[in-house]
C-alpha positions in Angstrom: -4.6 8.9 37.6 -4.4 7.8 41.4 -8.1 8.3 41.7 -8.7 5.8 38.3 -6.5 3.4 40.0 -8.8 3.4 43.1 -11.8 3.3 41.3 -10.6 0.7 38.9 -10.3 -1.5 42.1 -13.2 -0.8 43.7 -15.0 -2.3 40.7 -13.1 -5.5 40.9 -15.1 -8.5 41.8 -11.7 -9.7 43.5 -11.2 -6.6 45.7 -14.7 -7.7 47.1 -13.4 -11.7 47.7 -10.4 -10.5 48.9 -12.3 -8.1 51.6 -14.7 -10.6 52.5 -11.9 -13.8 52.8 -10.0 -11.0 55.1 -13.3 -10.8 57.7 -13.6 -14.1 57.5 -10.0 -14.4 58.9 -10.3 -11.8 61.3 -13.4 -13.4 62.5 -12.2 -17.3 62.6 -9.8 -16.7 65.8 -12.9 -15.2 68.0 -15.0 -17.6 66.7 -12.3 -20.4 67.5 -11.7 -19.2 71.0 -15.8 -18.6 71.8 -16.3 -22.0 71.0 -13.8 -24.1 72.2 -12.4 -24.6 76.2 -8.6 -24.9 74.4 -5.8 -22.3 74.0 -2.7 -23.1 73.4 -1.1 -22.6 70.1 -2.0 -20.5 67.3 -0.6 -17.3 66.2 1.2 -14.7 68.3 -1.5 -13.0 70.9 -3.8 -16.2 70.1 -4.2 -17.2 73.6 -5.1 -13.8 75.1 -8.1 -12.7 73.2 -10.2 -14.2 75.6 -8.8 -11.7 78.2 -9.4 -8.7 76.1 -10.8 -8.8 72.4 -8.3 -5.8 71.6 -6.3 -8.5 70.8 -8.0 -10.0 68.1 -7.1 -7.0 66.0 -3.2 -8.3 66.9 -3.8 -11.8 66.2 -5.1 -11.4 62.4 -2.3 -9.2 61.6 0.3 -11.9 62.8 -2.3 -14.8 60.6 -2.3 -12.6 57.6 1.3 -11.1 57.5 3.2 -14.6 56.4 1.0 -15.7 53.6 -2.2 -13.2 52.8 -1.1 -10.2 53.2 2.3 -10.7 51.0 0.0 -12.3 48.5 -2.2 -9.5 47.8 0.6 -7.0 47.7 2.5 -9.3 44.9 -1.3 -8.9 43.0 -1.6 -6.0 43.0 2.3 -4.7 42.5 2.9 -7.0 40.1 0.2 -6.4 37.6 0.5 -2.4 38.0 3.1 -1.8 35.2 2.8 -5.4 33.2 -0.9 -5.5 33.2 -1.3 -2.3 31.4 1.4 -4.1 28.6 -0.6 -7.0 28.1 -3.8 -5.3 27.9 -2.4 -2.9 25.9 -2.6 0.3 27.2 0.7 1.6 28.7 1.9 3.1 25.4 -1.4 4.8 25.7 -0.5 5.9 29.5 2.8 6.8 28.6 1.6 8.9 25.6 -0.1 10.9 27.8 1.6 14.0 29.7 1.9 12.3 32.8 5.2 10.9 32.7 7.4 7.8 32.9 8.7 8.6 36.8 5.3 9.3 38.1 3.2 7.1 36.3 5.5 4.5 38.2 5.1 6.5 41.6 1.3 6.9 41.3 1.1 3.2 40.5 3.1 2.3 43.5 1.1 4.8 45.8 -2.3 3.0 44.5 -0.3 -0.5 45.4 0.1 0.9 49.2 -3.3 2.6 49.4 -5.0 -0.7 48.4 -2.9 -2.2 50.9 -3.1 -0.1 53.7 -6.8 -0.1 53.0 -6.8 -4.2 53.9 -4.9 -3.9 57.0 -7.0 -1.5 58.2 -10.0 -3.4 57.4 -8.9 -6.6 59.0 -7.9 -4.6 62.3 -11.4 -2.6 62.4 -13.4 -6.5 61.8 -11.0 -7.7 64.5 -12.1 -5.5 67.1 -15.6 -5.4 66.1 -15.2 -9.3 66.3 -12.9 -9.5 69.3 -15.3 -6.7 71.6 -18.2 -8.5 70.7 -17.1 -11.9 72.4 -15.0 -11.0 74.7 -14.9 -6.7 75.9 -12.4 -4.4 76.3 -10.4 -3.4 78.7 -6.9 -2.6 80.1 -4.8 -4.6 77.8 -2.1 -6.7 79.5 1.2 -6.6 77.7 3.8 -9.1 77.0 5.7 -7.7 80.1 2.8 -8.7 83.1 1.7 -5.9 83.7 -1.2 -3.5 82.0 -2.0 -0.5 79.6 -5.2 1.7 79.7 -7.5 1.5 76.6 -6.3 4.5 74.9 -2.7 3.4 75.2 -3.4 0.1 73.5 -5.4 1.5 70.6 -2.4 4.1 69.9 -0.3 0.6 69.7 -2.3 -1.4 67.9 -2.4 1.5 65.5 0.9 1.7 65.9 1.1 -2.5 64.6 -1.0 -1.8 61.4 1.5 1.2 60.2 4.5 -1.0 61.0 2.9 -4.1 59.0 2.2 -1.5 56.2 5.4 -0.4 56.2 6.8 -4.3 55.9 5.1 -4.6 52.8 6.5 -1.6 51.2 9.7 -2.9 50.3 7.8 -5.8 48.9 5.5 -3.4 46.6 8.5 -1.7 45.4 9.7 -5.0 44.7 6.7 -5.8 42.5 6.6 -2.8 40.7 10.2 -3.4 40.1 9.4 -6.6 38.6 6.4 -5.5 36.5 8.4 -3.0 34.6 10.4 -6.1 33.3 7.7 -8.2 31.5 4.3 -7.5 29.7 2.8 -10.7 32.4 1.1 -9.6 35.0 0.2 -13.0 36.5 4.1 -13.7 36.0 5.2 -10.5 38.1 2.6 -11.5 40.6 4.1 -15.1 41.2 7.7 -13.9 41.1 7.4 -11.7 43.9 5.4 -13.8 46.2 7.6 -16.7 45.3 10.7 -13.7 46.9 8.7 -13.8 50.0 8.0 -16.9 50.3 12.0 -18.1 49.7 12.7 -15.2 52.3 10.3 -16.6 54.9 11.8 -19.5 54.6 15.5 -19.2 54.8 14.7 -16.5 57.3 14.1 -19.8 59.5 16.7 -21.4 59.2 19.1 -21.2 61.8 22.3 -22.3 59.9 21.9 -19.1 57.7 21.3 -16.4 60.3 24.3 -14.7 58.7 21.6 -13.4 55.9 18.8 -13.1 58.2 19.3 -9.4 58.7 19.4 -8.5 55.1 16.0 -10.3 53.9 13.1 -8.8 53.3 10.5 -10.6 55.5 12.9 -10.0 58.6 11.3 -7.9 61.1 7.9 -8.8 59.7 6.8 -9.5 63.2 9.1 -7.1 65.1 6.0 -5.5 65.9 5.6 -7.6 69.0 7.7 -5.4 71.0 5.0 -2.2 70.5 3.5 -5.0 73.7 6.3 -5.2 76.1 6.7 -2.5 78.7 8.8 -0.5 78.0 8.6 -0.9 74.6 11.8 -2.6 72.5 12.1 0.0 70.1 15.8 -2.1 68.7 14.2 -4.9 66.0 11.5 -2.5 65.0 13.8 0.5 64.0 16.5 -2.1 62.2 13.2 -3.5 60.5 11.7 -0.2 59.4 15.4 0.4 58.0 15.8 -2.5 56.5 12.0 -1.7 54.8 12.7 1.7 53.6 16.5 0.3 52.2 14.3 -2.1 49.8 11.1 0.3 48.8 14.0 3.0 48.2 16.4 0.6 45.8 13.8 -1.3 44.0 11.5 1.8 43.4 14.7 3.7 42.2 15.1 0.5 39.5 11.8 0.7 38.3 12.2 4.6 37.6 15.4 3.6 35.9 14.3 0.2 33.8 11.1 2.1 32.7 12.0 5.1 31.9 14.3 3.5 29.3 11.9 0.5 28.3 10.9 0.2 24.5 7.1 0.3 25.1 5.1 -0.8 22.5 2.4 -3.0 23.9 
């Protein structure tokens, strides 16, 4: 069943958008910075690609992870359970001897699969993008002073797991929600709408009571994988704070489906 999922999205016209609008972001920073003499601004990392094009690969992920990157992982969570009602087919699915629990958990892996498979993809068109312009080389690190090659790529691999691992609790989230209506477009808004409000009360100073306990927090802990030595504090509290969500939502969407009246 994980393989149809995969190959059901690799026919989709929109997985094909989707990966081209994602080049065309990882490419627009390089292409800003190559043709312009400005540099201030812009997302974290902007101003440093022109000193080493290994951060390009850095500067995407901090463009896509407020807005693009939460918005694909609504799609695709929430249509993977409420899709199937609407189109008809999940009392199909669940007729089958697959089962409730792990059609949920198959459905969820696809969700992260699909998403790890973006974040990867922007990275790799990053680098391509950001070696092209401007070369490799020691990378220097929010600290002053520098890291070989090798030590950079192990952290900027290091970046994409950590994003990947933000947007768990977010898929778990979707799934959760798609297991309580047969909309699939209805899911999808409802969990980007979460992320959204989360974003956004997440900058608000006069609530920082219930910053630690929202789901975006931490999003862009992954800052301190640059600093030497490495902050290792708001990334663990972030991956915590991830696996508390995918954990508790994923857990209510074994437990509202596996009781749901399917009849759709």
């Amino acid at each position: 069943m994980f393989r149809v999922e995969i190959g059901k999205a690799v026919r989709r016209l929109r997985t094909w958008v989707f990966a081209a609008g994602l080049a065309g972001l990882a490419v627009l920073p390089v292409v800003v910075l190559s043709t312009s003499s400005g540099g201030a601004g812009g997302p974290v990392f902007f101003d440093f690609i022109r000193r080493n094009g290994l951060f390009a690969a850095l500067t995407v992920l901090a463009l896509i992870q407020p807005f693009f990157l939460p918005l694909g992982t609504s799609l695709l969570s929430g249509e993977s359970i409420a899709s199937e009602a609407s189109n008809g087919t999940l009392r199909y699915l669940v007729a089958r001897p697959v089962g409730r629990a792990r059609l949920v958990l198959l459905k969820y892996a696809a969700v992260m699969t699909q998403v790890a498979a973006a974040i990867g993809w922007v990275m790799l068109v990053g680098l391509a993008a950001g070696g092209i312009a401007f070369g490799f080389g020691r990378l220097p690190t929010l600290s002053g002073n520098t890291i070989s090659e090798g030590a950079a790529l192990a952290r900027i691999l290091g970046t994409g797991l950590y994003v990947l691992c933000g947007m768990a609790g977010l898929a778990a989230l979707g799934v959760f929600i798609s297991t309580l209506t047969d909309s699939g477009p209805g899911a999808s808004v409802a969990t980007m709408a979460i992320a959204i409000a989360s974003q956004i009360v997440d900058s608000l100073p006069t609530l920082h009571a219930v910053h630690p306990y929202l789901i975006s927090h931490g999003w862009l802990a992954f800052v301190d994988l640059f600093r030497t030595p490495i902050e290792w504090g708001a990334m663990i509290r972030g991956l915590e704070l991830d696996a508390v969500y995918a954990v508790v939502f994923l857990a209510l969407a074994l437990w509202v489906f596996g009781r749901k009246d399917v009849v759709s």
